[in-house]
N, C-alpha and C positions, 0 to 999 in steps of 0.2 A: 090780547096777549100775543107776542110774537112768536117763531119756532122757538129762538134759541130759549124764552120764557117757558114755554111750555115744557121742550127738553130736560131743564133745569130742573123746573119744577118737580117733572115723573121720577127724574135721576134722586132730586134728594127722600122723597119720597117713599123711597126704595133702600133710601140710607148709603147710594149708591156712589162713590168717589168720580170724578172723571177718568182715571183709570181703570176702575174697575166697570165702568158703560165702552172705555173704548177696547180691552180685553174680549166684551162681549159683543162687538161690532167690528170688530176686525181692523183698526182704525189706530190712529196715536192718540193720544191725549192732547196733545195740541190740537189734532183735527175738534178733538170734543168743545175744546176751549173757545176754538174759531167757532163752531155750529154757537153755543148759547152767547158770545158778547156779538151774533148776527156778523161776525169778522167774515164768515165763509158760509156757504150751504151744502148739506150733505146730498148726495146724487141721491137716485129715486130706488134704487138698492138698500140703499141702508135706511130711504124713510121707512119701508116696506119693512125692514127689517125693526125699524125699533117701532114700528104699529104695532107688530106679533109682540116683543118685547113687552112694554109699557101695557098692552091689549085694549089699545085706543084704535080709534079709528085713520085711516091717513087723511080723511076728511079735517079730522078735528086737530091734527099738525099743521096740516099746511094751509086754510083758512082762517084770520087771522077773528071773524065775527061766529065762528062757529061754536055751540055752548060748551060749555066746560062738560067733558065725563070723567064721571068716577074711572081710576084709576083702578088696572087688574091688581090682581092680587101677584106680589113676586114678592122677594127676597128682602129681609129684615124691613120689611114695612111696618110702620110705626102703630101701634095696637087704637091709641087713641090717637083721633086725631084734633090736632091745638090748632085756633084760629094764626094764620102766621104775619106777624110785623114784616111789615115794608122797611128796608134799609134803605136810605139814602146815600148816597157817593159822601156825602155831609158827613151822617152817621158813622161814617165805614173810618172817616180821616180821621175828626174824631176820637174813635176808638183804636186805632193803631196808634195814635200820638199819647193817647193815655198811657196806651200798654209800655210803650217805648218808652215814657216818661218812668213807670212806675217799675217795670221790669229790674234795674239794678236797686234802687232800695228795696225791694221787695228780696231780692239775694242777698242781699246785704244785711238782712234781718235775722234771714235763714242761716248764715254762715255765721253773726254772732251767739247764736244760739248755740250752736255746734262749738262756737271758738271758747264758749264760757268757761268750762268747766278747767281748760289746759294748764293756768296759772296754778287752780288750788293739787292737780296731780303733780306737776313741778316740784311746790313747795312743801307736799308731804314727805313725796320721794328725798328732796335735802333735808327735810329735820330727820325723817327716823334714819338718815346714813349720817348723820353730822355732819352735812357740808354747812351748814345754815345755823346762825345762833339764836335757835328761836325756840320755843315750847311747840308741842306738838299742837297744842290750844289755840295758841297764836296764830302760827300757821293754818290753820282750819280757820281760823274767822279771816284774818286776813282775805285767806283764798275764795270763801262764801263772799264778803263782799263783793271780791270785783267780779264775782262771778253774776251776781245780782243782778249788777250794775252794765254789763253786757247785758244782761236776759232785758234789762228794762230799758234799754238803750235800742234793742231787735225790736219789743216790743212799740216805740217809739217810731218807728220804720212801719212798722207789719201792719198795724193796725190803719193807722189814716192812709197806706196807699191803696189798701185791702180796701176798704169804705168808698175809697175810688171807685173801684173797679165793679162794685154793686149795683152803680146806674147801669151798667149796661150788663146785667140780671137776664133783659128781655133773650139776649144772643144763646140762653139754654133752655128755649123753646125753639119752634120750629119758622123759622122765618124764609122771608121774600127779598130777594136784593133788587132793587132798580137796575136797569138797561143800564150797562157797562159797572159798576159795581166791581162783578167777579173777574172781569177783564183786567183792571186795576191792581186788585185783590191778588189777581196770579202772577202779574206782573214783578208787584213788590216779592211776592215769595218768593218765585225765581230768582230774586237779585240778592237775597237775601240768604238762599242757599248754603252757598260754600261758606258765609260766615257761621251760618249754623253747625255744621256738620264739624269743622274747625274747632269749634268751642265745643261744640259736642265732646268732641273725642279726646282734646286737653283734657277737659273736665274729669273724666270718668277715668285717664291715665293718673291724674293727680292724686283719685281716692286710692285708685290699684298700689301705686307706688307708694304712697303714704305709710306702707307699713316695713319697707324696706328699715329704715333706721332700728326701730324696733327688733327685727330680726340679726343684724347687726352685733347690736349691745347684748342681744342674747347668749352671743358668745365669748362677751366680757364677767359675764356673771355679778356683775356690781349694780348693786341693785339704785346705784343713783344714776347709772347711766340707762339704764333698763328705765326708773320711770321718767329720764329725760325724751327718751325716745318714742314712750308713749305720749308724753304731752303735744311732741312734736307732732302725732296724728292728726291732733285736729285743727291747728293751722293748716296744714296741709291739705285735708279733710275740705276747712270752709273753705278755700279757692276753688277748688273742684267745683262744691257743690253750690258756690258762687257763679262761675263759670255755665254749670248746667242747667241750674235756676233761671239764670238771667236770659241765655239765649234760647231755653224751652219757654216761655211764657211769651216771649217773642211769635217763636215759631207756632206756636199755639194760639196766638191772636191771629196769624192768618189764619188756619185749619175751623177757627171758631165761625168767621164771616165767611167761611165756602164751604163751612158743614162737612168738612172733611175729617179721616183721620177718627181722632178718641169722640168728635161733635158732629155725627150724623145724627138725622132722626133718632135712627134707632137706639141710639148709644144715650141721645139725650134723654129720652121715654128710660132708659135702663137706671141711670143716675137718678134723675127724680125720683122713680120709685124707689130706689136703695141708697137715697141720702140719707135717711133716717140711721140706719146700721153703719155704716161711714161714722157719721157723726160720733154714735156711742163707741166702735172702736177706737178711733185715735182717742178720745176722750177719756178711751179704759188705759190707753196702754201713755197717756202723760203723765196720769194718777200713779200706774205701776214706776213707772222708770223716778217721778221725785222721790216714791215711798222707797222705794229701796236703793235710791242712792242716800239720800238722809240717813236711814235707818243703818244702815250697812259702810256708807263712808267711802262706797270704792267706784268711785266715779271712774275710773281706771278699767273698771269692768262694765257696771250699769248701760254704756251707752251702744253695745252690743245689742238689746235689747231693741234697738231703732231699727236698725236691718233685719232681724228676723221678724217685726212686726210688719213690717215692707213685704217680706216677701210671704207672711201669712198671710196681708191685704190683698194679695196680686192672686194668689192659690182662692181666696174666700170668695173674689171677684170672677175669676175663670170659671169656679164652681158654680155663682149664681147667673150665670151666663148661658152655659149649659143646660140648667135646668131650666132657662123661661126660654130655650128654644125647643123643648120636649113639645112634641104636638098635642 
């Protein structure tokens, strides 16, 4: 095993970013990046300093036939430890080409879901104002059709690219990338940046603004323009989170293969154990949001419900974060 191997290795270990080892060594992140693809070597400074660090020997860095030791004990180290898959430069292409394949159907699935509902709000809004010569009956099946027919049309999308993305299951354990691998790996990210951060920030402008119209008609008091404005949310709505979907899943297939970010050790050790609860939540809260838009009719309001379930998820997760760091 080589320094940069080893390096690597202690760093993920620790669940540690390249960032966050070179904050701790006094160094940039590129210098981190040059030490593990063997691009550069770090002076005898900073080996000295990451032997204290890691609490390995400087023997066991810089001899390349010396036995493996246990690693000290430091910061978000992963409880259990998992046998780790070898990545391949193969593997790695691979699965960036997946992601990049699958990444826009896969938002595309997600914004029809969101876009479903927009028609039958429309058409309720023109029958009970009488813009529309239709039965309120009418209109209500009408609008449940295509509404369907989008939800089955996402699901069409979600599922086979979803089933994709399962072969490579192994990348939420703790793995080993091959010599140049992560070099690769940071490379694309890097170049990849500014388009992220771009669509990032459209994105999340689109949902903000989405509700201008809305506010708008509110001061027309007519209640057919009032629920034209709301239907307009969620077009407006899916591009966004078109937009955000498409280029975080992106940006998250690198973060995946350099264990950075939400997929360090420790995060993944954290998800495993708390996918169980995951699961039943969204699960609880699909069940709520059909049964009370059926039941109740006012999809207009029901989808309210999505966001504060988001940010009950985000509160539940911070929660159980905190307590499996309690000593």
């Amino acid at each position: 095993m080589t320094l940069g191997e080893k390096i690597m290795k202690l760093r993920k270990e620790r669940g540690w970013s390249q960032e966050d080892l070179a904050v701790r060594l006094d160094v940039s992140r590129q210098s981190v990046s040059k030490w593990e693809s063997m691009a550069s070597l770090p002076d005898l400074e900073r080996i000295v300093k990451m032997s204290s660090l890691f609490g390995v020997s400087t023997d066991f860095l810089l001899k390349e036939d010396t036995p493996e030791e246990p690693s000290g004990v430091g910061e978000g180290k992963v409880e259990e430890a998992v046998a780790a898959r070898t990545v391949t430069l193969e593997d790695a292409n691979e699965y960036l080409a997946t992601v990049r394949d699958t990444a826009p159907k896969i938002a595309a699935g997600v914004s029809l879901c969101i876009l479903s509902p927009a028609t039958l709000i429309f058409l309720l809004s023109a029958v009970s104002t009488h813009r529309l010569p239709l039965s309120p009956a009418a209109a209500t099946s009408i609008g449940l059709c295509l509404l369907l027919l989008l939800v089955a049309a996402a699901l069409a999308l979600l599922i086979p690219n979803g089933l994709r993305l399962t072969h490579y299951a192994y990348l939420d354990h703790p793995i080993r990338t091959e010599q140049g691998v992560s070099a690769m790996v940071e490379r694309r990210q890097e170049e990849y940046q500014q388009t992220f951060r771009t669509r990032l920030v459209a994105g999340i402008a689109l949902c903000v603004l989405s509700i201008l119209p809305l506010m708008i008609s509110l001061a027309t008091e007519d209640g057919f323009w009032i629920g034209c404005a709301v239907s307009i949310i969620f077009p407006v709505v899916a591009v966004g989170v078109y937009l955000i979907v498409q280029t975080a899943s992106v940006w998250f297939g690198y973060q995946r293969l350099l264990e950075e970010g939400d997929y360090t050790q420790e995060n993944k050790a954290f998800e495993q154990k708390h996918e169980p609860f995951a699961t039943f939540f969204w699960c609880l809260i699909i069940a709520a949001y059909l049964a009370l838009s059926f039941l109740t009719g006012r999809w207009d309001l029901t989808w309210i419900l999505w966001p504060v379930a988001a940010m009950l998820f985000a509160a539940l997760t911070a929660l159980f974060k905190m307590r499996s760091k309690r000593p």
